[in-house]
Residue, then its C-alpha position, 0 to 999 in steps of 0.5 A: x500500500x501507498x507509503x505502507x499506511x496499512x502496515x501498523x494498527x489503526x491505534x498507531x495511526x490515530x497516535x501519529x495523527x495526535x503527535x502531527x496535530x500537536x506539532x500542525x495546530x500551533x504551527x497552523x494558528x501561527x501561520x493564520x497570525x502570518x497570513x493574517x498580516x497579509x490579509x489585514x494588508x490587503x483590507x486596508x490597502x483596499x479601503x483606501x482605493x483600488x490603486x492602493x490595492x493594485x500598488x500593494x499587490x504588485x509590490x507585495x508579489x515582488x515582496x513575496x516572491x524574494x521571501x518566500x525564496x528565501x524562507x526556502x533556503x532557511x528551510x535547511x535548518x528544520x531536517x538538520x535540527x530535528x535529526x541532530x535532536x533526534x540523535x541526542x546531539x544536544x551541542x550540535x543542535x545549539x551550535x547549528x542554530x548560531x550558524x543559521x541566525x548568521x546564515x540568515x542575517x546575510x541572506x537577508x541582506x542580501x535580500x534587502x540589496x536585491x529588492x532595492x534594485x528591482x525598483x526601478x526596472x519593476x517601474x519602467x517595464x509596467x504601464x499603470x499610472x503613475x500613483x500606483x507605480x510610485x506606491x508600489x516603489x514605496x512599499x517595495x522600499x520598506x519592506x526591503x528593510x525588514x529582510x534581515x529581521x525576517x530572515x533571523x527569525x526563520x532561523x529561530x522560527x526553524x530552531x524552535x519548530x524543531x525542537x517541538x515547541x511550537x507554541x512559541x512561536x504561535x505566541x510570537x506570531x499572534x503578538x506581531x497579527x495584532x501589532x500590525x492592525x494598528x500600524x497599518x490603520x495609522x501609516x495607511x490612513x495617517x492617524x495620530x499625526x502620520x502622513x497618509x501613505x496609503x498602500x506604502x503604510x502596509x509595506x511600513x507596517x510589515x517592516x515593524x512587525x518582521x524587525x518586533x517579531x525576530x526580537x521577540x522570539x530571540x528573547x523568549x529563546x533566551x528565557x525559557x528553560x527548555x532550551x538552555x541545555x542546547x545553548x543556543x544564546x549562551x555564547x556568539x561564535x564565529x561564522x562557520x563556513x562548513x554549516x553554512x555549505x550543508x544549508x546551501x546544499x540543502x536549502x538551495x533547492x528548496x529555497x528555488x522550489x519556493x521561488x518557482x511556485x512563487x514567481x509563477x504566481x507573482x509573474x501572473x499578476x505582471x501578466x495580468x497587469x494590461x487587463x486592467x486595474x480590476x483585474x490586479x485587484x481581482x487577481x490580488x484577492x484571490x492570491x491573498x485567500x489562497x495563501x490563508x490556506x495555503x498555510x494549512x498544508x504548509x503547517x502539517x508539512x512543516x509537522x511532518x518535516x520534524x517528526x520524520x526528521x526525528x525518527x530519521x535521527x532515531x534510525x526509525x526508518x519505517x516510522x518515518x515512511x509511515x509518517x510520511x503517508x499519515x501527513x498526506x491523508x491528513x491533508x487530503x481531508x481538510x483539502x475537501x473543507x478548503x474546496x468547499x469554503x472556496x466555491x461555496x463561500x467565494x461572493x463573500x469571500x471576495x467582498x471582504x477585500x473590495x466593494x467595486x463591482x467589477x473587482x467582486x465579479x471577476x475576483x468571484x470566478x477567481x475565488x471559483x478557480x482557486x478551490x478547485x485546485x486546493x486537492x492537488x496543492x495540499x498535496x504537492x506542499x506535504x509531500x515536498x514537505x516530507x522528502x524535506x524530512x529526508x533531506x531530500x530536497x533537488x528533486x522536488x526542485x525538478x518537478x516544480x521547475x518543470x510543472x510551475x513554469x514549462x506546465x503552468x506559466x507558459x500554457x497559461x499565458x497561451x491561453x489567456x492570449x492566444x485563447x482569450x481566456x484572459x485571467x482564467x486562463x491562467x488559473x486553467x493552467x495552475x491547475x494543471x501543474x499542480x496535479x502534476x507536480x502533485x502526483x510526481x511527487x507523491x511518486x518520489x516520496x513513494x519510491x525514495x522512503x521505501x528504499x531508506x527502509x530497505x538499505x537499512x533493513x529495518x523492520 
């Protein structure tokens, strides 16, 4: 049977599930905390017009997709924490946390530099007026100064996640959700003698946030007991090049799987940009609710990564295949919620982002489109998110590469150009690669779990 689902009692399967919940749920409400930034970003951006809202989707694309790139690299640190942990290397575990904070305090300037530089290339190639050109540059600005901050607290974020307290980092993250409404409200809408930016606000407010929230979680690392065995803030070493090479080399393709999907996606709404305005804004709507959900498989995936990660530590290899397939029908059960929430719920979904008329129209159907694919999401994120645990991670790159872009970006755009499908063409096409990328990589998973149980023949 798939991934040997039916190889231990049904007792077993209910536990694992209870250990996956344990680590999923407080992962899940810290990710609705995270997307919740986003969704609050949007609301206000819309409440002060439609421009603000095209301006915060195209910088927030170009935003997201330098992000979430590099969350992937970040993402190396979650399978070589939980293994070290796994293996009872408490010291190692603490010393590989130092060097990913440093890893991350570069990669994120880094960042910073990047999108400094994309500004005015992202100007001179789009054709929208000139308010919502500038506001996009403003927001693409501030924001790019919050990638330092954002990158140290993946690596915290990687580190605590890890060592199975997740809470933490809900508490964290919940803590950030609610600083955020205020100061979009004030930079947004220039209250309490602020300017009125406008779309830019947001991009300010997220820049406080990210800069509170790697603070906040380096202190409460710092103070909780728990983790005082493993060191992590009693000393500062030097930068070690030889960790910094094993990130690389696994979080690299990880981190350029992330940004395939993500480009794929913030590349459509550049594509869509000479539809119109509506359009974007449509576009931006159903962009924002598909990452709230997104955050679902994204939360038992992550679960998923530490627990095979920790059995891979333990030398539980028929464990870690089991957990692998106990994460999958986990998220193919609440895929069928999230479908249909979207296509039920999609009218009023969509209104709470924009009140225009013809944003509500388009952005419905779109909303239409997004639900019909959340099956084959879910399953391509957790099952990527396992061959992470195996720290198998080029690969997944691969199969991205090949459906996001050659089976989803190009397909699309012939067929919103060439076909007139216009927007929906490109969901079309989203679709499409998804399951592919879906049943490819179940496929590996399959494939590669069952020979690390052979070659150590364990039983």
């Amino acid at each position: 049977m798939l991934l040997d689902l039916n190889r231990f009692s049904f007792s077993v399967f209910l536990k694992e599930v209870r250990l996956l919940t344990a680590l999923a749920l407080p992962m899940l409400l810290a990710q609705v905390a995270q997307v919740g930034i986003g969704f609050v970003d949007t609301v206000m951006a819309g409440g002060a017009g439609k421009e603000d809202l095209a301006a915060v989707a195209l910088g927030s694309s170009a935003f997201a997709t330098v992000y979430i790139t590099f969350m992937g690299i970040m993402a190396a640190l979650n399978p070589m924490i939980a293994q070290l942990y796994g293996a009872g290397k408490t010291g190692e575990v603490g010393e590989t946390g130092r060097q990913g904070i440093w890893f991350g305090l570069f990669l994120g300037i880094f960042g910073m530099v990047l999108m400094w530089a994309a500004i005015t290339p992202f100007r001179n190639w789009l054709t929208l007026s000139d308010y919502v050109e500038g506001t996009m540059a403003q927001y693409m600005l501030f924001t790019s100064l919050a990638m330092p901050a954002a990158m140290v607290h993946r690596a915290l974020h990687a580190y605590a996640s890890s060592l199975n307290r997740p809470r933490l980092i809900m508490l964290v993250s919940f803590a950030a959700f609610v600083l955020n409404v205020p100061l979009n409200y004030i930079f947004v809408y220039g209250k309490f003698g602020m300017p009125a930016l406008g779309g830019a606000g947001c991009g300010l407010a997220t820049m406080a946030v990210f800069w509170f929230s790697a603070l906040a979680l380096w202190i409460y690392i710092a103070k909780e007991k728990f983790f005082r065995p493993f060191g992590l803030t009693a000393k500062f070493g030097k930068p070690d090049l030889a960790v910094f090479k094993q990130i690389w080399k696994i979080g690299a393709p990880i981190g350029l799987s992330y940004f395939l999907e993500a480009s794929a996606f913030s590349f459509i709404v550049f594509l869509i940009a000479p539809f119109g305005e509506d359009y974007v804004a449509a576009q931006q709507v159903g962009i924002s609710l598909s990452g709230i959900l997104y955050m679902i498989p994204q939360s038992v995936g992550s679960a998923g990564t530490v627990r095979i990660g920790f059995s891979l530590g333990r030398r539980e290899f028929s464990r870690a295949r089991y957990i692998s397939g106990v994460s999958l029908v986990s998220g193919w059960v609440l895929a069928v919620i999230t479908v249909l929430s979207l296509v039920l719920f999609r009218s009023p979904l969509a209104s709470m982002y924009n009140n225009d008329p013809a944003v509500l129209s388009i952005a419905a159907t779109v909303l239409l489109f997004a639900g019909l694919f959340q099956p084959a999401d879910f399953t391509q994120c957790i099952a990527s998110y396992a061959l992470r645990g195996y720290k198998i991670t080029k690969v997944p790159m691969f199969i991205h590469a090949a459906a996001f872009w050659g089976c989803g970006l190009l397909p699309g755009y012939l067929l919103a150009y060439r076909f007139d499908m216009g927007i929906y063409g490109f969901w079309t096409a989203l679709i499409a690669s998804l399951t592919i990328a879906a049943v490819a990589l179940v496929w590996c998973l399959e494939l590669c779990s069952r020979e690390m149980v052979r070659s150590h023949k364990v039983v």
